[in-house]
N, CA, C and O atoms as a GROMACS GRO file, in nm:
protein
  284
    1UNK      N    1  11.080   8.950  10.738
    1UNK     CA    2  10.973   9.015  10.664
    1UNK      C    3  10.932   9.146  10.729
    1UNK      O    4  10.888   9.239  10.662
    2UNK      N    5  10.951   9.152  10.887
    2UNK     CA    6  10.888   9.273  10.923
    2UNK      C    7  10.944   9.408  10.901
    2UNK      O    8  10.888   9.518  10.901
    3UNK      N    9  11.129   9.359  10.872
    3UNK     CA   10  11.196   9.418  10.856
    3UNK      C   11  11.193   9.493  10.699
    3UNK      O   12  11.229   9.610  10.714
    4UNK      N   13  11.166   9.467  10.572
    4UNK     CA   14  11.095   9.440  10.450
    4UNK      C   15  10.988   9.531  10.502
    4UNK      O   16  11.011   9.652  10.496
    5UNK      N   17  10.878   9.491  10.549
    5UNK     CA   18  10.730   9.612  10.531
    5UNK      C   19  10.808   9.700  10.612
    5UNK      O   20  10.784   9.788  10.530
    6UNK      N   21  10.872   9.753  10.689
    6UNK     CA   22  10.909   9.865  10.781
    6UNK      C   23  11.003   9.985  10.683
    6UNK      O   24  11.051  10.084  10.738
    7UNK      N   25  11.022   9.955  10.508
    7UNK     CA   26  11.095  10.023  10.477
    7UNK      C   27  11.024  10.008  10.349
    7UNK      O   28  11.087   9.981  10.247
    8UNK      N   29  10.891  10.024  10.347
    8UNK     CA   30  10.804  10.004  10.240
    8UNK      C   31  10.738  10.233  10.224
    8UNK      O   32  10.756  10.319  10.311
    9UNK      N   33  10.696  10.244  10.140
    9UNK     CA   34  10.689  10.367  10.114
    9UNK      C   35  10.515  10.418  10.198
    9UNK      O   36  10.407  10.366  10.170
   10UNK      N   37  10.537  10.519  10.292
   10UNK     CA   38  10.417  10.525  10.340
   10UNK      C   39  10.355  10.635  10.330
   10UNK      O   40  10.251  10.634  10.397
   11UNK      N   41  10.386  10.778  10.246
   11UNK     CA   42  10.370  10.895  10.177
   11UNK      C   43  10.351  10.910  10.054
   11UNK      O   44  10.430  10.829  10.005
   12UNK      N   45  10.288  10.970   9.956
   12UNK     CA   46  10.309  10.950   9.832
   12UNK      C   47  10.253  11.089   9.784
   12UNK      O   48  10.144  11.091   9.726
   13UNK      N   49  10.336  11.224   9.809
   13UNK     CA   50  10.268  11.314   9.794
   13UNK      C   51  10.243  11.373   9.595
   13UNK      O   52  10.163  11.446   9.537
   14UNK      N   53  10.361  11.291   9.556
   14UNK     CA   54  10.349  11.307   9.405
   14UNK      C   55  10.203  11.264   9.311
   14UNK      O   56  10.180  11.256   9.190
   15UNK      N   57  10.132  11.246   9.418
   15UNK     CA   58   9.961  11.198   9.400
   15UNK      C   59   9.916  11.268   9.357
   15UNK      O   60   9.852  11.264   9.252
   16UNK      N   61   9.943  11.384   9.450
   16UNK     CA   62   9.801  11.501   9.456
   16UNK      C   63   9.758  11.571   9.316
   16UNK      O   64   9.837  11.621   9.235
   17UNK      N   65   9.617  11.566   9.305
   17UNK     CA   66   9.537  11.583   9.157
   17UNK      C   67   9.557  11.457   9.048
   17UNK      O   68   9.510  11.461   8.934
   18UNK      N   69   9.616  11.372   9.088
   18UNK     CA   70   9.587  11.269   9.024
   18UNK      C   71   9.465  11.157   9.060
   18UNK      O   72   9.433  11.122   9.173
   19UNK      N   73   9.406  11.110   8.933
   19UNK     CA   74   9.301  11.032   8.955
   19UNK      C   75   9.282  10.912   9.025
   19UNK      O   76   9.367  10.825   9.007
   20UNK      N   77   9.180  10.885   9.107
   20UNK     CA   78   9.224  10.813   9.224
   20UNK      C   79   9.244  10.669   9.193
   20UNK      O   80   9.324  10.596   9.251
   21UNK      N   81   9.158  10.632   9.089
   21UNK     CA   82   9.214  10.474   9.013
   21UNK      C   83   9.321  10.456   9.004
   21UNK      O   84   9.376  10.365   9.065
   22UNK      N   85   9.406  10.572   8.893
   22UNK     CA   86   9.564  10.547   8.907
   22UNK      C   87   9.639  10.596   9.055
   22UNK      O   88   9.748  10.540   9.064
   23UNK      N   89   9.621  10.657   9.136
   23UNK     CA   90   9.693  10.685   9.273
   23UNK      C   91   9.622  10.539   9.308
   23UNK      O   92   9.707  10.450   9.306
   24UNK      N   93   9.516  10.501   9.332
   24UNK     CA   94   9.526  10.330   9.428
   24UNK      C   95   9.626  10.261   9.421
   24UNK      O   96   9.708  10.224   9.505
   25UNK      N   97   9.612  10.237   9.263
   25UNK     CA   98   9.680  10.138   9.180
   25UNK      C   99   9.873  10.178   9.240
   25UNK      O  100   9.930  10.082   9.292
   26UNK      N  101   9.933  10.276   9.232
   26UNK     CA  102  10.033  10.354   9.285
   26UNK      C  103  10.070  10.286   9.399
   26UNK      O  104  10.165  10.212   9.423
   27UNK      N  105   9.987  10.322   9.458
   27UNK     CA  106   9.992  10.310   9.620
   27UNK      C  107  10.010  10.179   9.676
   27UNK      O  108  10.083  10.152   9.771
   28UNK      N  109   9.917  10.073   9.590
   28UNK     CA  110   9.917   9.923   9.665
   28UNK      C  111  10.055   9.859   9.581
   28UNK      O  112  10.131   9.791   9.649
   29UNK      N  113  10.084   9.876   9.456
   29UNK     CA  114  10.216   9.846   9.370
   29UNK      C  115  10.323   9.833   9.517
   29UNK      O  116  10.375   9.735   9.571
   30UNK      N  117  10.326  10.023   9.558
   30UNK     CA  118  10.455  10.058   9.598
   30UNK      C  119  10.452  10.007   9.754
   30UNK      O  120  10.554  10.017   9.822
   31UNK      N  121  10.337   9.955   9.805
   31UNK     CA  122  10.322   9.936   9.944
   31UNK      C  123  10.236   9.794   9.950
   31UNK      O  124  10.122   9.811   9.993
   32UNK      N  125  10.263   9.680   9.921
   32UNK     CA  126  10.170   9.603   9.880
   32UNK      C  127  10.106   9.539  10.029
   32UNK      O  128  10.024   9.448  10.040
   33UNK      N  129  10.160   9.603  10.118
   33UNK     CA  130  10.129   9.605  10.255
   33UNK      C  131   9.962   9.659  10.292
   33UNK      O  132   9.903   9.599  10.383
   34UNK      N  133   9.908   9.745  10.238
   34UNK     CA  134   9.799   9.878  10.251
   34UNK      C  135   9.734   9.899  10.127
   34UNK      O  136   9.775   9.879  10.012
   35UNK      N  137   9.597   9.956  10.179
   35UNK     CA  138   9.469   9.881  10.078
   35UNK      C  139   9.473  10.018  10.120
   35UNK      O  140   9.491  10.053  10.237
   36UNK      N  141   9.444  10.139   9.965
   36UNK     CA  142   9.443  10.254   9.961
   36UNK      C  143   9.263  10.292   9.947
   36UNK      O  144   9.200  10.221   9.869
   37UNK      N  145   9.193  10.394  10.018
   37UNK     CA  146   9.082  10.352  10.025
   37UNK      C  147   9.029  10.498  10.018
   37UNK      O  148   9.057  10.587  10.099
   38UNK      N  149   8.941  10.513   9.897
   38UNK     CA  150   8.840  10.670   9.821
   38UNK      C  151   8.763  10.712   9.967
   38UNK      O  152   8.687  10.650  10.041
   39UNK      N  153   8.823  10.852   9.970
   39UNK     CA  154   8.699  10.952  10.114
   39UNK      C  155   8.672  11.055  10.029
   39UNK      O  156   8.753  11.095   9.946
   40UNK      N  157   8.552  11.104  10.046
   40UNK     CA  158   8.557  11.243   9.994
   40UNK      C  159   8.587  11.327  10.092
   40UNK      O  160   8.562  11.323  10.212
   41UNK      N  161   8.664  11.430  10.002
   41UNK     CA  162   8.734  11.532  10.108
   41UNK      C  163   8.674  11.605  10.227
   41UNK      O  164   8.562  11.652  10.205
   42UNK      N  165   8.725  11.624  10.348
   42UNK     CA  166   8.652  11.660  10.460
   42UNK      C  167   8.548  11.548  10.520
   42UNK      O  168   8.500  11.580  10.629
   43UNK      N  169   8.507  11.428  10.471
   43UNK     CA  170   8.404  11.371  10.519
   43UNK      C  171   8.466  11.290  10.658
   43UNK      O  172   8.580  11.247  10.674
   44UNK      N  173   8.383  11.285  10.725
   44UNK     CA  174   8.437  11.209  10.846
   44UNK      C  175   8.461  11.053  10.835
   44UNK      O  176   8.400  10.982  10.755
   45UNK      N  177   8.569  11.002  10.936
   45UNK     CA  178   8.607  10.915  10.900
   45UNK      C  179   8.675  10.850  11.052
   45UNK      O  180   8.701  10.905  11.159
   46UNK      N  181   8.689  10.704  11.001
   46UNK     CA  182   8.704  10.654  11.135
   46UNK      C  183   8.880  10.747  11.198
   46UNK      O  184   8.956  10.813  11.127
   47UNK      N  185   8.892  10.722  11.317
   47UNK     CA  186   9.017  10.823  11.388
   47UNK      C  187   9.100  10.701  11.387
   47UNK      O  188   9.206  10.739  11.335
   48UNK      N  189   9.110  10.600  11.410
   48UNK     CA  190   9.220  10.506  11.447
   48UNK      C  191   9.297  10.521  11.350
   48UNK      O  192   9.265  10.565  11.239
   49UNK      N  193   9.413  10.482  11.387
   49UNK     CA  194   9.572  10.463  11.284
   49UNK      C  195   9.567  10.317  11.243
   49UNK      O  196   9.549  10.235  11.333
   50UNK      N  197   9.583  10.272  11.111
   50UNK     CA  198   9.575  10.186  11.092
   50UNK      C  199   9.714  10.130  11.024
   50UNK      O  200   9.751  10.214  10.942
   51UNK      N  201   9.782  10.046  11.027
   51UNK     CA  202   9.931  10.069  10.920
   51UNK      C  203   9.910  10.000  10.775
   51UNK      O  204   9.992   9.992  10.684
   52UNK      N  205   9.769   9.948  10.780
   52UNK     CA  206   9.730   9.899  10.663
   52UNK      C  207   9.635   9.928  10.560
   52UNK      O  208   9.592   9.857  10.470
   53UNK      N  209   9.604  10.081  10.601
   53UNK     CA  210   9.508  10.162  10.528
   53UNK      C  211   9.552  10.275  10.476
   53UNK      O  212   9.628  10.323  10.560
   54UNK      N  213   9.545  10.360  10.362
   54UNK     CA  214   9.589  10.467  10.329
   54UNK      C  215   9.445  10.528  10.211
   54UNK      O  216   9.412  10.511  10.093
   55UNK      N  217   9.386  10.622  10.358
   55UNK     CA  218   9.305  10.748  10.347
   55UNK      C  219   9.357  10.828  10.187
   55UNK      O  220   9.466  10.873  10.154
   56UNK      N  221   9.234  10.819  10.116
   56UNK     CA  222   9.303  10.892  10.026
   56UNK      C  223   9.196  11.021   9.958
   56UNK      O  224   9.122  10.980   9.868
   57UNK      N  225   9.187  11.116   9.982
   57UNK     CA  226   9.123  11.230  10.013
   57UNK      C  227   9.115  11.277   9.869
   57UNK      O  228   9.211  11.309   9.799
   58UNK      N  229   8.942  11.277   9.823
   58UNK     CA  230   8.932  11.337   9.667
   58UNK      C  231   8.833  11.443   9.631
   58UNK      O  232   8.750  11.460   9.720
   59UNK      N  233   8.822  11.494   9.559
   59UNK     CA  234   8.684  11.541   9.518
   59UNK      C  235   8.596  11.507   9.470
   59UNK      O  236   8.562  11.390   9.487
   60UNK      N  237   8.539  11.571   9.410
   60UNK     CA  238   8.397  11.504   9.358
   60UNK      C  239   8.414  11.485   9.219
   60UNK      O  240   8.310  11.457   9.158
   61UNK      N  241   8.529  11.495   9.146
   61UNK     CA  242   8.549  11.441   9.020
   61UNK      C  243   8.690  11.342   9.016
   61UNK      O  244   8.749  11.327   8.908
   62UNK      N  245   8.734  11.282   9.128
   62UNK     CA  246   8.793  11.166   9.180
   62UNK      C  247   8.912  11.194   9.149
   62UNK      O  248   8.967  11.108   9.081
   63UNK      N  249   8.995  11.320   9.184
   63UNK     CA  250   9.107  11.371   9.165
   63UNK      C  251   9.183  11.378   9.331
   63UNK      O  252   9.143  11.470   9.403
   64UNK      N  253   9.261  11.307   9.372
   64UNK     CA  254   9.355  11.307   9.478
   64UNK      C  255   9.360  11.494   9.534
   64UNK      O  256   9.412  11.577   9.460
   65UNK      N  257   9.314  11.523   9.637
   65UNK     CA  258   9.342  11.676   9.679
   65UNK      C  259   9.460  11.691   9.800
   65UNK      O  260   9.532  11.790   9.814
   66UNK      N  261   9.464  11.559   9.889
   66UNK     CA  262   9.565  11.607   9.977
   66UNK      C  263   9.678  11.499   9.978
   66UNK      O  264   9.668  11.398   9.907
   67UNK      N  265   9.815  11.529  10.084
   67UNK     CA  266   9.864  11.384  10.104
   67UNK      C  267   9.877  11.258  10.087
   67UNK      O  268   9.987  11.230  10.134
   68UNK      N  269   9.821  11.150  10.040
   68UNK     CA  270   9.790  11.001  10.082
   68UNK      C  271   9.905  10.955  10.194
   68UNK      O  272  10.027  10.956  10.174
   69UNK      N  273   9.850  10.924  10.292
   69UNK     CA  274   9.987  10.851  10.397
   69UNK      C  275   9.917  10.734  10.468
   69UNK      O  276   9.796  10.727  10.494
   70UNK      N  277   9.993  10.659  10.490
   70UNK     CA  278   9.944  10.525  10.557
   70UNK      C  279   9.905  10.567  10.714
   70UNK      O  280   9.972  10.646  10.780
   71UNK      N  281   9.783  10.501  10.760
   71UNK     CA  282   9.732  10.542  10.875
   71UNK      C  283   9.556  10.532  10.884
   71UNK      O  284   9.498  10.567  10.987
   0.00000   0.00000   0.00000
């Protein structure tokens, strides 16, 4: 199995400006490993790496602005 999550998708830059309901939804499908989780952009946030979280950076009308990557 570890071998299985280690080749699971952990980038998903085809996100960006998409709405963050449908990018979650995206994200946990393609990685069912990582719980994709709404920041507003720039706001601070915890520093640790996590391999089961994926930061997903929006605006204020819930549109994906950067990256999503697991961490």
């Amino acid at each position: 199995m570890a071998e299985e999550s280690a080749q699971r998708k952990t980038r998903w830059p085809e996100l960006v400006f998409v709405n963050f309901c449908t990018a979650a939804r995206i994200i946990e499908k393609e990685n069912p490993d990582v719980k994709a989780i709404k920041i507003l952009v720039d706001s601070p946030r915890i520093q640790n790496f996590d391999i089961s979280r994926v930061w997903v950076d929006c605006n204020i009308e819930e549109r994906v602005v950067k990256v999503p990557s697991v961490g």
